[in-house]
C-alpha positions in Angstrom: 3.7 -13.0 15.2 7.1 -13.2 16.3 8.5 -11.4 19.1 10.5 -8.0 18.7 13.5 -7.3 20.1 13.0 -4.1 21.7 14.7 -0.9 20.0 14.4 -3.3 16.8 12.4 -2.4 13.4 10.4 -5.3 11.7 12.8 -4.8 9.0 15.3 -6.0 10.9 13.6 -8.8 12.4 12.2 -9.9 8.9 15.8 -9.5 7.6 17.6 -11.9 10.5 14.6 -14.3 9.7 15.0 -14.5 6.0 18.7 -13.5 4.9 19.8 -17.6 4.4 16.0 -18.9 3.7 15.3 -19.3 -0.6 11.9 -19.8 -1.8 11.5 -21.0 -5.1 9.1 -18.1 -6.3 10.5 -14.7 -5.6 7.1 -13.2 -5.7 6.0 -15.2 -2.6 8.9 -13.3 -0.8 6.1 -10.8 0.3 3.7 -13.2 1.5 6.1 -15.5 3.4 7.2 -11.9 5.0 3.6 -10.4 6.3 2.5 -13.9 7.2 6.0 -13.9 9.7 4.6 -10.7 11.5 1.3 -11.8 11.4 -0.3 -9.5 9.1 -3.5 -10.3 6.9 -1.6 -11.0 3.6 -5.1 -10.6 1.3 -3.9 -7.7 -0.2 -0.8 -9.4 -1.3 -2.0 -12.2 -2.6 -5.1 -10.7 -4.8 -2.3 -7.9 -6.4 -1.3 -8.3 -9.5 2.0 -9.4 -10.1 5.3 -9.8 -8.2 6.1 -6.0 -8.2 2.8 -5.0 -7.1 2.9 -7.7 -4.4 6.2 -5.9 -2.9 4.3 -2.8 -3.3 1.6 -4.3 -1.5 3.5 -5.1 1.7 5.5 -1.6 2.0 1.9 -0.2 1.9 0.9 -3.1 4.7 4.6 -2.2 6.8 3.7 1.6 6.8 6.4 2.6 8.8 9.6 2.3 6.8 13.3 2.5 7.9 15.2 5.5 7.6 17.8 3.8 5.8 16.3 1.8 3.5 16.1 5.3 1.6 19.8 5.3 1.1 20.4 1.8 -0.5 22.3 2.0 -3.3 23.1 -1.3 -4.5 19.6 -2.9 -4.9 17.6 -3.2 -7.1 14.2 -0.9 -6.7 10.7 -0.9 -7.9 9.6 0.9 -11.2 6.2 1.6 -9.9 5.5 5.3 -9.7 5.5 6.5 -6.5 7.5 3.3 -4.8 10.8 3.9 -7.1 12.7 4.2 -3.8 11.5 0.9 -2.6 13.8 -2.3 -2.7 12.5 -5.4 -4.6 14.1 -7.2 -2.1 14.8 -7.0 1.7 17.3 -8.8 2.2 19.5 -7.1 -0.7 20.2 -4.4 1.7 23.0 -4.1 4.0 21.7 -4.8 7.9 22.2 -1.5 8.6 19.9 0.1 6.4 17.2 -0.7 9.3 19.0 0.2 12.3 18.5 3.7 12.1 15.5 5.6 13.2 13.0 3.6 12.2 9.6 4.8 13.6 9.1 8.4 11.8 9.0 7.5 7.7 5.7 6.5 6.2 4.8 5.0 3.2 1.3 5.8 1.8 -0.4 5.5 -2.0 1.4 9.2 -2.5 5.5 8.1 -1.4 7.3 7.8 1.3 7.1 10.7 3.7 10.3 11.7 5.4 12.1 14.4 7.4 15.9 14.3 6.6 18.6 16.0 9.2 19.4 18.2 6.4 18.6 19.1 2.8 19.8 21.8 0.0 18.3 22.9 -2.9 20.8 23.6 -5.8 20.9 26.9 -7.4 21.5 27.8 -10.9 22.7 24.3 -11.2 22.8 24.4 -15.1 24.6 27.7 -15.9 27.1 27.2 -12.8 28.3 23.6 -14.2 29.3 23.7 -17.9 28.9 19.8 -17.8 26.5 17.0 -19.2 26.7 15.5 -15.8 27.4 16.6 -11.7 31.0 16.5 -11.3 32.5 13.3 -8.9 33.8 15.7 -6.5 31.9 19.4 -5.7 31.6 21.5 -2.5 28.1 23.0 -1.6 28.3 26.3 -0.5 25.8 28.8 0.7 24.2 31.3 -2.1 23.7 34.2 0.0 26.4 34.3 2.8 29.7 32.1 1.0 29.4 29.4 3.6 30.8 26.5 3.1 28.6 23.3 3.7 30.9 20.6 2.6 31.9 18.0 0.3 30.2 15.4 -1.6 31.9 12.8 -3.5 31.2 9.8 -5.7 30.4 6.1 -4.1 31.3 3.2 -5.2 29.0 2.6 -7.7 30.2 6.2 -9.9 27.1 6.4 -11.5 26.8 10.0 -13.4 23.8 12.4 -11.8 22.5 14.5 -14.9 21.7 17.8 -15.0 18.1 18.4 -14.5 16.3 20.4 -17.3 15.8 24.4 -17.3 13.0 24.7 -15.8 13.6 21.2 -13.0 14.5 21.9 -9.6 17.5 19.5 -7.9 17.4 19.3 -4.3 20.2 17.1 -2.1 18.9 15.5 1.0 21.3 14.3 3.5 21.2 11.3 6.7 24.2 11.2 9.6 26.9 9.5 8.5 26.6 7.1 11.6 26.2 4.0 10.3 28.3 1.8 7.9 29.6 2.9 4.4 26.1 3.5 2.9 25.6 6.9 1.2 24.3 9.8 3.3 23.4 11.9 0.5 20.7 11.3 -2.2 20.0 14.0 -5.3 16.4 14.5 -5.8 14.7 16.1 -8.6 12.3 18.3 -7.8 8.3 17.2 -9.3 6.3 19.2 -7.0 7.1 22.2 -4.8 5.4 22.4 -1.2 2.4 21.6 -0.1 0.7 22.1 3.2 1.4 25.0 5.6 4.0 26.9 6.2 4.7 24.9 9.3 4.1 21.3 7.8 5.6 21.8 4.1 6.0 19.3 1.8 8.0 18.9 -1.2 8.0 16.1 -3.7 10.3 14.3 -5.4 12.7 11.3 -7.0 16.2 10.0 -6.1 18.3 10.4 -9.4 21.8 9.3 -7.5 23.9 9.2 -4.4 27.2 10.3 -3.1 29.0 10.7 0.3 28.7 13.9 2.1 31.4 15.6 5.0 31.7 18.8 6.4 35.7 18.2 5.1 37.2 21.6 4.1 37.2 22.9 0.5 40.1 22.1 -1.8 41.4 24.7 -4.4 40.3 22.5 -6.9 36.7 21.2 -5.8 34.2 22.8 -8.4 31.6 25.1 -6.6 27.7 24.1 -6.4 26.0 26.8 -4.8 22.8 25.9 -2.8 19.8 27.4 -0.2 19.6 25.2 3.1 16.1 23.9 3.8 14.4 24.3 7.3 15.2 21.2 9.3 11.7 20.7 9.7 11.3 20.1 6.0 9.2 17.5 4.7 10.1 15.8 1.5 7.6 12.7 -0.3 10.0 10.5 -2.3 8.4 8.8 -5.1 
């Protein structure tokens, strides 16, 4: 198995070890992958198809990068619950695994994770007279008028849509820290919490990113108001 640097995820060692290799078969990406670490690649090799081979090997990892969560830009699974999960590692930016790296886990129900921060939208429908989020809003509180911040499109511009009348949007937010990756990701709301009061869970699916700052409020930012979360919240993204 090889060595890990310490403070270093295996993503990140898998990704240092693989970003200029090829293989001729992409689905043999996986198994090249968990035999470098040393894992027993059975599983792997007995699933199905390509896309339940990388399915196979986030199951095998378990413990999943914080930002692998925010990657925009590549291309994810269509396999209910892995939709967050990247086909291919090294289609992310570096710094999607040198966040916090030890606390997400990915299990036959999601991936399990515990964001800074998180909102969930409020009369989103009847506040925005639009097919679609707006590029630029401001989040502000429902109760007390505070004002959270702003989010604003990425670079890919991709239109959020409105979820239904009786759907629940949630935005879930990482620090900022690290490169020019997104650090917010809307989430539609398929299950409300589950556990105790103490160890809640809500479930849901990214529909989109943006950027998110604490920037003041312009004149002519449309308003979103919102109800901050507990940051203790638990969130399974499917």
């Amino acid at each position: 198995m090889r060595v890990m640097r310490e403070g270093w995820s295996p993503f990140n060692v898998i990704f240092t070890a693989i970003e200029h290799r090829t293989t001729s078969k992409v689905e043999d990406v996986p198994l090249c992958v968990a035999s470098l670490l040393g894992f027993d690649i059975a599983t792997i090799a007995h699933a199905q198809d390509g896309a339940h081979r990388v399915k196979a090997f986030y199951l095998l990892m378990r413990v999943i990068p914080d930002g692998v969560l925010w990657v925009e830009d590549a291309e994810k699974l269509n396999i209910v619950p892995f939709r967050w999960a990247p086909i291919s590692i090294t289609a992310c930016p570096q710094i999607a695994f040198l966040d916090k790296w030890d606390e997400d886990i990915c299990d036959e129900q999601g991936l399990h994770v515990r964001p800074p921060s998180s909102f969930m939208l409020k009369s989103l429908a009847a506040s925005v007279p639009l097919d679609a989020l707006p590029g630029r809003f401001c989040l502000v509180d429902a109760d007390s008028g505070a004002h959270y911040g702003a989010l604003w499109h990425t670079k890919d511009r991709r239109a959020v849509p409105l979820p239904g009348p009786d759907q629940k949007m949630a935005i879930i937010c990482r620090s900022p820290k690290r490169g020019m990756m997104p650090n917010a990701a809307f989430v539609l709301v398929t299950a409300d919490s589950t556990g105790t009061d103490s160890e809640s869970e809500i479930t849901g699916m990214v529909v989109g990113y943006r950027f998110f700052s604490s920037q003041a409020r312009s004149p002519e930012d449309t308003v979103i108001y919102c109800t901050p979360m507990a940051e203790s919240q638990r969130w399974c993204i499917t």
